[in-house]
BADREN-289178 format. One record per atom (N, C-alpha, C, CB): residue in one letter; x, y, z; atom name. Coordinates in Angstrom, 3 decimals. Glycine has a CB too. Layout:
BEGIN
+--------+----------+----------+----------+-------+
: residu :        u :        v :        w : atome :
+--------+----------+----------+----------+-------+
:      A :        X :        Y :        Z :    CA :
...
+--------+----------+----------+----------+-------+
END
This chain:
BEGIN
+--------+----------+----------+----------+-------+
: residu :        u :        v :        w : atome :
+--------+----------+----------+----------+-------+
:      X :  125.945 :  158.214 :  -11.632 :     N :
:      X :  125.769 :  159.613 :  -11.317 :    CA :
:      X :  126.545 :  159.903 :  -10.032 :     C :
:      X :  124.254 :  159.977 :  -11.169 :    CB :
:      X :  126.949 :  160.587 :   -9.892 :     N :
:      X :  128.125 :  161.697 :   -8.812 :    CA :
:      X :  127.227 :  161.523 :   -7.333 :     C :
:      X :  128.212 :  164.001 :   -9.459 :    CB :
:      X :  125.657 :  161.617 :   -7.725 :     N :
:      X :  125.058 :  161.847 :   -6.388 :    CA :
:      X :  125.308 :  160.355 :   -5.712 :     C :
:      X :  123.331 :  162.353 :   -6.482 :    CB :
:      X :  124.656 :  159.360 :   -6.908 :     N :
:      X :  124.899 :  157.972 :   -5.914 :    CA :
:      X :  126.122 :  157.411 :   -5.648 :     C :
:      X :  124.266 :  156.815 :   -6.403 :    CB :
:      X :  127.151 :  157.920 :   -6.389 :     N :
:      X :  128.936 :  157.766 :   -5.753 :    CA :
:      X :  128.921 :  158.361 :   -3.995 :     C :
:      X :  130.337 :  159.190 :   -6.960 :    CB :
:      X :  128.114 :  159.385 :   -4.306 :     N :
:      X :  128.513 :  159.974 :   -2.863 :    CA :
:      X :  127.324 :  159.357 :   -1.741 :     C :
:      X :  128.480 :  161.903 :   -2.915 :    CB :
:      X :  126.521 :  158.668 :   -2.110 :     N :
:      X :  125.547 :  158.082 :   -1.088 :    CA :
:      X :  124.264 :  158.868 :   -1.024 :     C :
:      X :  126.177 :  158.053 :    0.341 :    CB :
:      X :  123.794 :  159.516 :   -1.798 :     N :
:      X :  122.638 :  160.485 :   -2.043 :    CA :
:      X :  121.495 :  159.857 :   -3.058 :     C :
:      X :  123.261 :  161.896 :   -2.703 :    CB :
:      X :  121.194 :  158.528 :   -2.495 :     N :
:      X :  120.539 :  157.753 :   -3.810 :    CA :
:      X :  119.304 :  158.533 :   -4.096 :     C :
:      X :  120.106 :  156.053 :   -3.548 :    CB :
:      X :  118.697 :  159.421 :   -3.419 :     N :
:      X :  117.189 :  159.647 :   -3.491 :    CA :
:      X :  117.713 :  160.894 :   -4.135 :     C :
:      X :  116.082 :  159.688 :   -2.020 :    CB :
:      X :  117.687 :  161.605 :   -3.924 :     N :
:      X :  118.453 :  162.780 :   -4.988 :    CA :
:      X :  118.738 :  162.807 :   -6.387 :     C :
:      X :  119.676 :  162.985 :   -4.652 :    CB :
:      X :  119.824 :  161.700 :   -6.648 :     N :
:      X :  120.340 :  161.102 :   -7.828 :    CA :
:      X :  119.211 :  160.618 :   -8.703 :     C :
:      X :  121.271 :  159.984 :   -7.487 :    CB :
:      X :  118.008 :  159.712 :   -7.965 :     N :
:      X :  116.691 :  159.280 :   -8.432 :    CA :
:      X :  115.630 :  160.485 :   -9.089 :     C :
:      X :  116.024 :  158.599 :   -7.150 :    CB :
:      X :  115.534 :  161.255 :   -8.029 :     N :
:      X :  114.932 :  162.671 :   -8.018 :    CA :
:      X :  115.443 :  163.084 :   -9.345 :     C :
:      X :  115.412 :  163.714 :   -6.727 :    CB :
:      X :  116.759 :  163.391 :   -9.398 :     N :
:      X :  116.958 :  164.492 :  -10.797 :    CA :
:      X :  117.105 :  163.702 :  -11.917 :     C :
:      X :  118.354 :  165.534 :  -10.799 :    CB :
:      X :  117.083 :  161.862 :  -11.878 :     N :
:      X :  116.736 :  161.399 :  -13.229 :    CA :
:      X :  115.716 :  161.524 :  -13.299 :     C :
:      X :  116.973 :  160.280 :  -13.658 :    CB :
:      X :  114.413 :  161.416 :  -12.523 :     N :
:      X :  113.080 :  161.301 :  -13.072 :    CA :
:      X :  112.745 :  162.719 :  -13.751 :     C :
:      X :  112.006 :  160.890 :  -11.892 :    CB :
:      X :  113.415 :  163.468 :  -13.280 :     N :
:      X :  112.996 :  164.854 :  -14.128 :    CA :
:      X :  113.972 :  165.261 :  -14.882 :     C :
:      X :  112.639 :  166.087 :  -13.314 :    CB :
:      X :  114.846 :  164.694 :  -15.257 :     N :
:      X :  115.394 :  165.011 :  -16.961 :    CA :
:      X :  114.638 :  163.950 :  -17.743 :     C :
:      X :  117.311 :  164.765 :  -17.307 :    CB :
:      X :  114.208 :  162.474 :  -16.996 :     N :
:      X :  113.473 :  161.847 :  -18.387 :    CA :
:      X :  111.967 :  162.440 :  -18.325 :     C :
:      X :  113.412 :  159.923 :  -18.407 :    CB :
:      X :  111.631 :  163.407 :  -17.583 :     N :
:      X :  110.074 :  163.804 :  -17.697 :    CA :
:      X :  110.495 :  164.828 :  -18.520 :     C :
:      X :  109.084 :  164.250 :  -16.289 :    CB :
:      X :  111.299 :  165.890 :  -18.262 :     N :
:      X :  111.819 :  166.954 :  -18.901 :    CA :
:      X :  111.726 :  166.679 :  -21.315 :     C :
:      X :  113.764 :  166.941 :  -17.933 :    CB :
:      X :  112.921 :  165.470 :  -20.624 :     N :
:      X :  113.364 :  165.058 :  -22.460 :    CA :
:      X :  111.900 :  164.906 :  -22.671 :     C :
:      X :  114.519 :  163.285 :  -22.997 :    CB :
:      X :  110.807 :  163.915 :  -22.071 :     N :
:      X :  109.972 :  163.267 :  -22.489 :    CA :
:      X :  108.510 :  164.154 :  -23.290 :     C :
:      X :  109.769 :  162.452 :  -21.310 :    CB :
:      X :  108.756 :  165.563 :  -22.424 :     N :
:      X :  107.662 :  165.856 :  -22.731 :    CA :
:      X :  108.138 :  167.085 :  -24.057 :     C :
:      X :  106.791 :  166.289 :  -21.323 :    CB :
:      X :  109.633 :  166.839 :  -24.602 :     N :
:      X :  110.271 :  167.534 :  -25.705 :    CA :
:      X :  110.074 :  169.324 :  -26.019 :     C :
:      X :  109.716 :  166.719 :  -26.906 :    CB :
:      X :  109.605 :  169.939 :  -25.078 :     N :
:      X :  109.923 :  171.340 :  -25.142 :    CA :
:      X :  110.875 :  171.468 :  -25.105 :     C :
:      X :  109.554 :  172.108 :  -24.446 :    CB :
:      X :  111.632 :  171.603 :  -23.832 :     N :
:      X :  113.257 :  171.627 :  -23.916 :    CA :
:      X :  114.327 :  171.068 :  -24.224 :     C :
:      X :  113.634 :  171.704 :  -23.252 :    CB :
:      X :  114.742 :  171.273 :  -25.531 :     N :
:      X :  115.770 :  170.215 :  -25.964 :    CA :
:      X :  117.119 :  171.445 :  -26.324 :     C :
:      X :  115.091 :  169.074 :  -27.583 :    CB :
:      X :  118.388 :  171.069 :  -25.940 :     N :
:      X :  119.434 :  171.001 :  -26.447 :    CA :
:      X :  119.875 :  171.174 :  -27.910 :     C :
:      X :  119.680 :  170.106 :  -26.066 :    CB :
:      X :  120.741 :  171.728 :  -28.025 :     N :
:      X :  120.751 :  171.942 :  -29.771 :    CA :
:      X :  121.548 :  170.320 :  -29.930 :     C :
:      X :  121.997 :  173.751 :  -30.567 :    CB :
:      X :  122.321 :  169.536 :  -28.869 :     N :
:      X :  122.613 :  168.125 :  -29.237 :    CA :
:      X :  121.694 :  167.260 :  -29.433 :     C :
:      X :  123.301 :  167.561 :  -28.438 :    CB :
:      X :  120.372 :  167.720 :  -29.209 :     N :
:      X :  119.296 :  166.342 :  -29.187 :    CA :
:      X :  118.334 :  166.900 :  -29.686 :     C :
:      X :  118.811 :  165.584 :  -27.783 :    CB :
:      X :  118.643 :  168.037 :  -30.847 :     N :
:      X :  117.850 :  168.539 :  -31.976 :    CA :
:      X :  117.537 :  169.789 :  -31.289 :     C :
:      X :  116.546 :  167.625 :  -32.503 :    CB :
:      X :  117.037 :  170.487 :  -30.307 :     N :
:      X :  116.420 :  171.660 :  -29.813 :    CA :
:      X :  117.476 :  172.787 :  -30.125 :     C :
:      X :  116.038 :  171.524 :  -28.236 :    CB :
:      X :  116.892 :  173.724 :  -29.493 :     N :
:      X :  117.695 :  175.185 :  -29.447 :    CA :
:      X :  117.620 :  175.628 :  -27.855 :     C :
:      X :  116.850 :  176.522 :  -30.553 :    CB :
:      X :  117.347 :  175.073 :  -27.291 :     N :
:      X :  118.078 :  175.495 :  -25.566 :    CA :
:      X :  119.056 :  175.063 :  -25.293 :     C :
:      X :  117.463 :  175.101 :  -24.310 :    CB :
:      X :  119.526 :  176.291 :  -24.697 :     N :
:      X :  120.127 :  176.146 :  -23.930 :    CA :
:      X :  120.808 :  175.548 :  -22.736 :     C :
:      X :  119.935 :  176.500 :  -23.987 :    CB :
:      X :  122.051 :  175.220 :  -22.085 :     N :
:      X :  121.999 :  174.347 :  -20.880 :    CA :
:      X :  121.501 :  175.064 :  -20.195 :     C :
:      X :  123.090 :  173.793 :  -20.291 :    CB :
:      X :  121.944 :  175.902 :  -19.843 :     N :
:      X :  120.718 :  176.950 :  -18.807 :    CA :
:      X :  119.672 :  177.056 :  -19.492 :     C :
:      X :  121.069 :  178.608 :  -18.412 :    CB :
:      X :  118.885 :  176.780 :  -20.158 :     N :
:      X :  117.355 :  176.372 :  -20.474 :    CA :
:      X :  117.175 :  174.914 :  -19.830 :     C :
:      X :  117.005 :  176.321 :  -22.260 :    CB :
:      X :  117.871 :  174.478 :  -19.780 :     N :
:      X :  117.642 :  172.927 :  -19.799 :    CA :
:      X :  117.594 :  172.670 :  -18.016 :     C :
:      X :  119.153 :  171.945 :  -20.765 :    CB :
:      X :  119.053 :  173.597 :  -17.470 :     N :
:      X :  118.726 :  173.245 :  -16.185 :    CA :
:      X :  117.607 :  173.737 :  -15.560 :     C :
:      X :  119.642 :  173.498 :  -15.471 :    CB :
:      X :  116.857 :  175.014 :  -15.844 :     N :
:      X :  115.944 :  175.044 :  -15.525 :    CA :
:      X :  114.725 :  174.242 :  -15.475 :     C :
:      X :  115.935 :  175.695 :  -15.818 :    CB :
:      X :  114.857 :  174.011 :  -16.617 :     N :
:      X :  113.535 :  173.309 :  -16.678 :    CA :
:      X :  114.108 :  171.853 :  -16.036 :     C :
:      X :  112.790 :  173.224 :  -18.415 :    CB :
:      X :  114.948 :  171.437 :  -16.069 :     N :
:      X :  115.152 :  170.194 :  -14.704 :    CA :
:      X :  114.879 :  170.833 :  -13.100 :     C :
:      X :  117.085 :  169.552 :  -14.673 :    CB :
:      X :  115.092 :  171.895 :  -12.665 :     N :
:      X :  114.884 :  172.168 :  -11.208 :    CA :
:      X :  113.415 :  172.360 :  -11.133 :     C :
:      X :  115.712 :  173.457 :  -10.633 :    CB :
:      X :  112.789 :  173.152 :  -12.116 :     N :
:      X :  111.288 :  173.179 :  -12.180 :    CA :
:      X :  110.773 :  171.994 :  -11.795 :     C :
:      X :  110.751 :  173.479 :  -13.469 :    CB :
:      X :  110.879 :  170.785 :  -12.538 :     N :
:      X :  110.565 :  169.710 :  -12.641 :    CA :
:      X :  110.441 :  169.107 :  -10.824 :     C :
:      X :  111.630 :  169.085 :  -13.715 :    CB :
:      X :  112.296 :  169.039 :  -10.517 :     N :
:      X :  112.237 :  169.004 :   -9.384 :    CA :
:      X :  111.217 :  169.009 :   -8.027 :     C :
:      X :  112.786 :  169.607 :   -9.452 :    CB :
:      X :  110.727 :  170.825 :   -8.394 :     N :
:      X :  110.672 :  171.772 :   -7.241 :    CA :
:      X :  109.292 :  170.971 :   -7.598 :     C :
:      X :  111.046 :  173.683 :   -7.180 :    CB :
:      X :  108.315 :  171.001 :   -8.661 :     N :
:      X :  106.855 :  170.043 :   -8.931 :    CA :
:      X :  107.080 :  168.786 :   -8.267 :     C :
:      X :  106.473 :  169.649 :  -10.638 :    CB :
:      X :  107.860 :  168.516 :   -8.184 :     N :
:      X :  107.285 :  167.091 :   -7.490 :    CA :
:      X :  107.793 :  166.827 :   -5.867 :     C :
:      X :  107.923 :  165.675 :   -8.483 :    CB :
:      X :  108.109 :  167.984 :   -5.822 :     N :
:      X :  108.078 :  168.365 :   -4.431 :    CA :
:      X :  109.486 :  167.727 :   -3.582 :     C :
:      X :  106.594 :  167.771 :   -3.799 :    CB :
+--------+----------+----------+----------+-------+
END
């Protein structure tokens, strides 16, 4: 990931744990991984995720 190229490991950590909480809990999916959201559905609901865990 781009963040830990640039030295931002906690960040990079941060926004995987909330795309695999995101995929995991399968509301928001992508029309590539079967859903009908949107990437802007999708990033949202990754910053949401984010902003929850503080």
């Amino acid at each position: 990931m781009m963040l830990d190229w640039l030295g931002e490991h906690e960040a990079a950590r941060r926004v995987e744990a909330a795309v695999e909480k995101v995929l995991g809990e399968g509301r928001v999916r992508t029309y590539d991984l079967g859903g009908t959201a949107t990437t802007r559905d999708m990033e949202n609901a990754i910053v949401e995720k984010i902003l929850e865990e503080g």
